[in-house]
DSSP file (Angstrom, degrees, kcal/mol; ACC not computed):
  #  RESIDUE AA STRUCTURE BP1 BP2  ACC     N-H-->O    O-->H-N    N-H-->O    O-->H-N    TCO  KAPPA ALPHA  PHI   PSI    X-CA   Y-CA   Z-CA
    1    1 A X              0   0    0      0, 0.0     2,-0.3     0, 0.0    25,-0.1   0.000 360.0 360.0 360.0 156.3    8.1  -15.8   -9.1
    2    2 A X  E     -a   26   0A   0     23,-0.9    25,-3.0    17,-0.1     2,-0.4  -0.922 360.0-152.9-134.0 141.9   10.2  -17.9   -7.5
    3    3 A X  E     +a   27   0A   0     -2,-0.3     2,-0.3    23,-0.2    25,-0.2  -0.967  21.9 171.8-137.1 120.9    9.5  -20.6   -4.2
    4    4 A X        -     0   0    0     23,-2.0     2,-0.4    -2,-0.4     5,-0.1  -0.850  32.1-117.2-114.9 143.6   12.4  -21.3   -2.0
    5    5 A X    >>  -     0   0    0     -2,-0.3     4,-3.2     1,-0.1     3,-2.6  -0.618  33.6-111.4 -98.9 164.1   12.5  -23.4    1.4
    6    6 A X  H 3> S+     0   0    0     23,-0.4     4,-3.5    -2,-0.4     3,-0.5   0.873 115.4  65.4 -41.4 -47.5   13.5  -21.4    4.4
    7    7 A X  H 3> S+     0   0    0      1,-0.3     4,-1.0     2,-0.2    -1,-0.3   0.656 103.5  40.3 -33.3 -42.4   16.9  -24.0    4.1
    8    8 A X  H <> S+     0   0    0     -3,-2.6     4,-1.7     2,-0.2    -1,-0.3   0.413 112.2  54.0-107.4   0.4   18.3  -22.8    1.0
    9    9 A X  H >X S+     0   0    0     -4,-3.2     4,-0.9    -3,-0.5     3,-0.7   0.787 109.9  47.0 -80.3 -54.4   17.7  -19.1    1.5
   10   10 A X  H >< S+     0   0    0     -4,-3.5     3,-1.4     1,-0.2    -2,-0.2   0.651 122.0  39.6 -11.7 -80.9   19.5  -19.3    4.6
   11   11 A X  H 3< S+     0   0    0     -4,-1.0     3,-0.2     1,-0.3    -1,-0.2   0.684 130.8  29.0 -21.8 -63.5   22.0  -21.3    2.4
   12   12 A X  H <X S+     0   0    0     -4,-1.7     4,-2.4    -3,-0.7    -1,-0.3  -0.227  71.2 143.6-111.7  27.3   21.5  -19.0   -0.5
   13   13 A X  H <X S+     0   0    0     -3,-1.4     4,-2.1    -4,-0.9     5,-0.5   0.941  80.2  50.9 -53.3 -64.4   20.6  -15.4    1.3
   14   14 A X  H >> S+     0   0    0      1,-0.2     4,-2.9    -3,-0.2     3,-0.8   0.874 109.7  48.8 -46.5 -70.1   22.7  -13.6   -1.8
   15   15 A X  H 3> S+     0   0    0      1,-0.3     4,-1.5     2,-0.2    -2,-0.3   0.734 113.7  42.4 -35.5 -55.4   21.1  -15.3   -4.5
   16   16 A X  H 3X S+     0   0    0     -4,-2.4     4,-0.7     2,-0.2    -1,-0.3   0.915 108.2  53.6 -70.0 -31.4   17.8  -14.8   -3.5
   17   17 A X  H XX S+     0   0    0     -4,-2.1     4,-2.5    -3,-0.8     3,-1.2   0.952 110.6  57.8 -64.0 -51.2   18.0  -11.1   -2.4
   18   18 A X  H >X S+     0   0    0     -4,-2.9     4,-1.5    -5,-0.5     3,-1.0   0.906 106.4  46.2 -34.6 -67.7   19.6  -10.7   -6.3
   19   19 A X  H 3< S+     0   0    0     -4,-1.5     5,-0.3     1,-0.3    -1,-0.3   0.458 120.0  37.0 -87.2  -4.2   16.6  -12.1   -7.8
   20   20 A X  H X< S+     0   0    0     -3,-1.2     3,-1.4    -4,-0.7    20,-0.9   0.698 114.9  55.2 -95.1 -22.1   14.1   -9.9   -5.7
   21   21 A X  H << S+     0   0    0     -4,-2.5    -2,-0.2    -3,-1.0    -3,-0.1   0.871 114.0  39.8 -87.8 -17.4   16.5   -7.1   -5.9
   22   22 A X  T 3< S-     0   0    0     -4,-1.5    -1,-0.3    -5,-0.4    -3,-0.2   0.385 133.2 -82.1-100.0  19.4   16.3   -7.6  -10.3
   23   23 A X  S <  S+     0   0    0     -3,-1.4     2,-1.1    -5,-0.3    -3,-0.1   0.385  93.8 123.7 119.0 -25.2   12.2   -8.3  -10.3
   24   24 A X        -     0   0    0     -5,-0.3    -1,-0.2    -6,-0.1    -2,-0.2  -0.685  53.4-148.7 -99.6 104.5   12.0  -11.8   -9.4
   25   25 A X        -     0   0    0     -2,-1.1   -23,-0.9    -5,-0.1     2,-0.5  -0.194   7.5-154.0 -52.5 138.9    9.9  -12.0   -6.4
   26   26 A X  E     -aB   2  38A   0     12,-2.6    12,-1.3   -25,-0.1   -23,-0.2  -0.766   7.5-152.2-127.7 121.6   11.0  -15.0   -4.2
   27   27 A X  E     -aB   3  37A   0    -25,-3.0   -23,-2.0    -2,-0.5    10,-0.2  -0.690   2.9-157.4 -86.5 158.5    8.0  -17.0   -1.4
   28   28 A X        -     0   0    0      8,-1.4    -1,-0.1   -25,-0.2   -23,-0.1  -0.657   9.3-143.2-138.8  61.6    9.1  -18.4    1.2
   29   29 A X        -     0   0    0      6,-0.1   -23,-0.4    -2,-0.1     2,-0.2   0.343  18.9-175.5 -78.8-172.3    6.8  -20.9    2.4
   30   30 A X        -     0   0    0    -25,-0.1     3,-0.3   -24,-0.1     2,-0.2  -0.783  35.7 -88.0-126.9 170.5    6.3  -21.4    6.2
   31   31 A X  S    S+     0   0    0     -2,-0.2     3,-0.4     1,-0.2    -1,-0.0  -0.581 114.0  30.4 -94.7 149.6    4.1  -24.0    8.2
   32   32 A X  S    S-     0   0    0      1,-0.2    -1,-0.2    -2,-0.2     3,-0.0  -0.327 129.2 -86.6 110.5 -44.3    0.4  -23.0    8.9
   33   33 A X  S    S+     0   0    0     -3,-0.3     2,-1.4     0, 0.0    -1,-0.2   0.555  88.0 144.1 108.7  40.8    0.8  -21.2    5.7
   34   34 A X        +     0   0    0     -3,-0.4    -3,-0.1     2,-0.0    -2,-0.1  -0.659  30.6 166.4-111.4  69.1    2.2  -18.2    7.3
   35   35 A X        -     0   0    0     -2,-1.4     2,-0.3    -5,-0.1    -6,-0.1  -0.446  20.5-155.9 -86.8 177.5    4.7  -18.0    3.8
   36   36 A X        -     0   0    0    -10,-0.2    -8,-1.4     2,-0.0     2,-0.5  -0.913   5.7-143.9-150.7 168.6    6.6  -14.4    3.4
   37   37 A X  E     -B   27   0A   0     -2,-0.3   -10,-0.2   -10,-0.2     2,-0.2  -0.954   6.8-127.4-147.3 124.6    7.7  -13.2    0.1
   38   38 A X  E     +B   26   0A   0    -12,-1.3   -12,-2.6    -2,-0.5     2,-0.2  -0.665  29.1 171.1 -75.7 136.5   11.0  -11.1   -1.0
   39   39 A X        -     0   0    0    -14,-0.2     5,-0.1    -2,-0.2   -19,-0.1  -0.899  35.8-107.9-171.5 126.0   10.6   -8.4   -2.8
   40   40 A X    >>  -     0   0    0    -20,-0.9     3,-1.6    -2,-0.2     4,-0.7  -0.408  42.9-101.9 -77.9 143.7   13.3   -5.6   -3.8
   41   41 A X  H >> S+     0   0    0      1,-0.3     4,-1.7     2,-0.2     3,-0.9   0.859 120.2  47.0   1.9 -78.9   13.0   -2.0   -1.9
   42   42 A X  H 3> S+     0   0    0      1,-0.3     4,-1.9     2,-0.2    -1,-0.3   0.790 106.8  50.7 -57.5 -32.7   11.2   -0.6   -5.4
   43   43 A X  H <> S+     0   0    0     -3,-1.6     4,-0.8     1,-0.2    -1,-0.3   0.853 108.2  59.2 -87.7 -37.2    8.9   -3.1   -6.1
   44   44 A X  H <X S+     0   0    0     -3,-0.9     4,-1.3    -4,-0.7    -2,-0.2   0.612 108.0  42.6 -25.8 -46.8    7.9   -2.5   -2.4
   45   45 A X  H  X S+     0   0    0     -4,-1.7     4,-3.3     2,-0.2     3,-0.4   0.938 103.6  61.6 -56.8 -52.5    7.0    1.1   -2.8
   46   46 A X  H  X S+     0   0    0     -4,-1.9     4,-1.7     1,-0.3     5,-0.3   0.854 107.9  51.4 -58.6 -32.0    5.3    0.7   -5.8
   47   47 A X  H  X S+     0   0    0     -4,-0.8     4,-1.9    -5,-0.2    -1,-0.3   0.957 112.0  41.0 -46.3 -59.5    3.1   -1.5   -3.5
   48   48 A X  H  X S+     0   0    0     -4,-1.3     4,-2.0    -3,-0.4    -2,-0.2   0.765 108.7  55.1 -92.1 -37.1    2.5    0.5   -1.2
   49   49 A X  H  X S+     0   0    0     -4,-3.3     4,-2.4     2,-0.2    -1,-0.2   0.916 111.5  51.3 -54.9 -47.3    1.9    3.9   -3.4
   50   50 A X  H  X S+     0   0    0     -4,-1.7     4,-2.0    -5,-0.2    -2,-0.3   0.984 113.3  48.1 -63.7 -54.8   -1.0    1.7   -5.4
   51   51 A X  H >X S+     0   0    0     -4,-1.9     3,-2.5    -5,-0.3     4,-1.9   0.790 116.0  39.8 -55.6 -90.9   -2.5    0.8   -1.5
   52   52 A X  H 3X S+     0   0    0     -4,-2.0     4,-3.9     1,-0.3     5,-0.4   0.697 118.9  49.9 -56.0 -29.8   -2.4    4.4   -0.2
   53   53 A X  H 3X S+     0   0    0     -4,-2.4     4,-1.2     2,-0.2    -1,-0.3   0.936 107.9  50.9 -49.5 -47.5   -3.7    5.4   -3.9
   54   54 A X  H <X S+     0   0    0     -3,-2.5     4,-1.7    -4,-2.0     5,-0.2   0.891 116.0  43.9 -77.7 -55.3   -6.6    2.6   -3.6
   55   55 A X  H  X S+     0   0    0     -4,-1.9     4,-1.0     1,-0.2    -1,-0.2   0.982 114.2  50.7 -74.6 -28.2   -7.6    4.3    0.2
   56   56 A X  H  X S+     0   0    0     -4,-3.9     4,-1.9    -5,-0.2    -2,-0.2   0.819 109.4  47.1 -62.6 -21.6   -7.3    7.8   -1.3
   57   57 A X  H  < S+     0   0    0     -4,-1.2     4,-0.4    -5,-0.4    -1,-0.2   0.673 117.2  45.6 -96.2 -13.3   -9.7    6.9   -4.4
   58   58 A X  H  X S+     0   0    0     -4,-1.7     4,-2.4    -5,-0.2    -1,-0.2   0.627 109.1  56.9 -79.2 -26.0  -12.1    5.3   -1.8
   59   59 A X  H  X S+     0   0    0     -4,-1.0     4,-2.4    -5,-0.2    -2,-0.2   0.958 114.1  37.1 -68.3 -43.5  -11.6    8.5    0.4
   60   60 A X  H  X S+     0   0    0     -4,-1.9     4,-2.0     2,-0.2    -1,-0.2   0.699 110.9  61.5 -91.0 -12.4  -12.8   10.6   -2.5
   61   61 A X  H  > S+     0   0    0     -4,-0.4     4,-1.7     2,-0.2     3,-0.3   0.988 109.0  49.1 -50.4 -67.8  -15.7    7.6   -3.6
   62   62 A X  H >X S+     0   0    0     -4,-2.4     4,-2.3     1,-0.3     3,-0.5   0.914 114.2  44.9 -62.0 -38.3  -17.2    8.4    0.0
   63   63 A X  H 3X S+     0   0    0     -4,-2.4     4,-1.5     1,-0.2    -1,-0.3   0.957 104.8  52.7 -59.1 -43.5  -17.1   11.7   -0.5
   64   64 A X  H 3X S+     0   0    0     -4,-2.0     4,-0.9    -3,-0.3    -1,-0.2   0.570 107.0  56.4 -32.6 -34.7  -18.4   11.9   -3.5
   65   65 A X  H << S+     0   0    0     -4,-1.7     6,-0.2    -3,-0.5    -1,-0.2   0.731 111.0  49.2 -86.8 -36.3  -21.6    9.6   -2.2
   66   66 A X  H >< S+     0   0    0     -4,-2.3     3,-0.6     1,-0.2     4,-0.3   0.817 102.7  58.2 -87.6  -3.9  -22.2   12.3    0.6
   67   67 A X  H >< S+     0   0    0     -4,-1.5     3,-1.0    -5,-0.3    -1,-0.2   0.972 111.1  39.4 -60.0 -59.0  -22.0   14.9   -1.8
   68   68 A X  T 3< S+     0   0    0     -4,-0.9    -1,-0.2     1,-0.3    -2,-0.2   0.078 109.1  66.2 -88.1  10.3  -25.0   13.2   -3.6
   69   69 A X  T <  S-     0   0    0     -3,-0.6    -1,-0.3     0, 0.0    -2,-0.2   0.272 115.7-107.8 -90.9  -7.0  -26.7   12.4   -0.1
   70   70 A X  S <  S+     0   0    0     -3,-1.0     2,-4.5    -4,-0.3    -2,-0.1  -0.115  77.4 142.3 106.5 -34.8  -27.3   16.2    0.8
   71   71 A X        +     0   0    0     -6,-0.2     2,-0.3     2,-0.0    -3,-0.1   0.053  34.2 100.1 -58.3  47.4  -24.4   15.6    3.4
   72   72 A X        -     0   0    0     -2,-4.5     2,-0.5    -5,-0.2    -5,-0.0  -0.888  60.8-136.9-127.1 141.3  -22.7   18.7    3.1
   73   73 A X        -     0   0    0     -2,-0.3     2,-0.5     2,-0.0    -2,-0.0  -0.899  12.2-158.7-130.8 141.0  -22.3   22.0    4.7
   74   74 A X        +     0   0    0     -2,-0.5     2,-0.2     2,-0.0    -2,-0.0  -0.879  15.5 174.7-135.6  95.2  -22.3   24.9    2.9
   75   75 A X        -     0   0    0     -2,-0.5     2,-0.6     3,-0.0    -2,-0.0  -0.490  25.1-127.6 -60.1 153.0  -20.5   28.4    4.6
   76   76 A X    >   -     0   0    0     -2,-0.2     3,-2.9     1,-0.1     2,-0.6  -0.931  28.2 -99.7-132.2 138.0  -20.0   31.5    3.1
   77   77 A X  T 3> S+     0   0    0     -2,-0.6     4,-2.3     1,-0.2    -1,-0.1   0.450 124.0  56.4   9.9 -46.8  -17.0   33.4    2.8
   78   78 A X  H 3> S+     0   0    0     -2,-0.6     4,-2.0     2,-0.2     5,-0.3   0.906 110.0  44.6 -67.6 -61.6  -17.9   35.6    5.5
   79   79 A X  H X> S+     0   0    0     -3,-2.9     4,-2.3     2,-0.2     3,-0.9   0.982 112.7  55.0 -36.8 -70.1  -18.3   32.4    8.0
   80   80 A X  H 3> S+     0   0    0      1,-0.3     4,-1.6     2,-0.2    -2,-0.2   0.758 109.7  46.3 -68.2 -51.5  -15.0   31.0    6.6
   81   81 A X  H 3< S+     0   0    0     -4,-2.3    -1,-0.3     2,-0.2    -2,-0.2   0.654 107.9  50.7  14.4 -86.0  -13.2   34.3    7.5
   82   82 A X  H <X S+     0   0    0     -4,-2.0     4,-2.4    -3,-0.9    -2,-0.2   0.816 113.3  53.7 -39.0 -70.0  -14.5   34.7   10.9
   83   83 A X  H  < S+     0   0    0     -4,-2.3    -2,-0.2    -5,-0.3    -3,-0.2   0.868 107.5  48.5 -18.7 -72.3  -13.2   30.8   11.3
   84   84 A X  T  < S+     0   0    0     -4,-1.6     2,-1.5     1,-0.2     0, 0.0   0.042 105.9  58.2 -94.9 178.0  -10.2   31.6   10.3
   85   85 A X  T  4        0   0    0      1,-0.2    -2,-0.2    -2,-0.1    -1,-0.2  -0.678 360.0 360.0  95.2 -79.7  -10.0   34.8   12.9
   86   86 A X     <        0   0    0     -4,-2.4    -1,-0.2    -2,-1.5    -2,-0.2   0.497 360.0 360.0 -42.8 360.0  -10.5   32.7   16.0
């Protein structure tokens, strides 16, 4: 990981976009502490597939807990059918 000030990426915009675009992350801080961080396209997905993974494996946690609260309701074929019909 890499920390550049806002001056030399301007400066140096190719050079840093290389080194996110081969793995090497680059921060960028900012005042307040409001920093932003470079990060090639792929390494970006891969972020984001592990977050939506992380809310799906909590989606099925909470189910899983109302399963094992009673919190279910139970239809039978015939119901489901009929459902499906309307």
């Amino acid at each position: 990981m890499t920390i550049a000030k806002q001056v030399d990426v301007r400066a140096n915009i190719k050079k840093y976009f290389d080194m996110a675009f081969f793995g090497e992350p680059v921060i960028v801080p900012r005042k307040q502490n409001h920093n932003v961080v470079i990060v090639s396209e792929d390494d970006y997905r891969a972020m984001e597939k592990a977050r939506r993974n992380a809310e799906y494996l909590a989606k099925l946690d909470r189910a899983d807990q109302q399963i094992k609260e009673g919190k279910v309701v139970v239809k039978t074929m015939e119901e489901l059918d009929a459902m499906a019909a309307e």
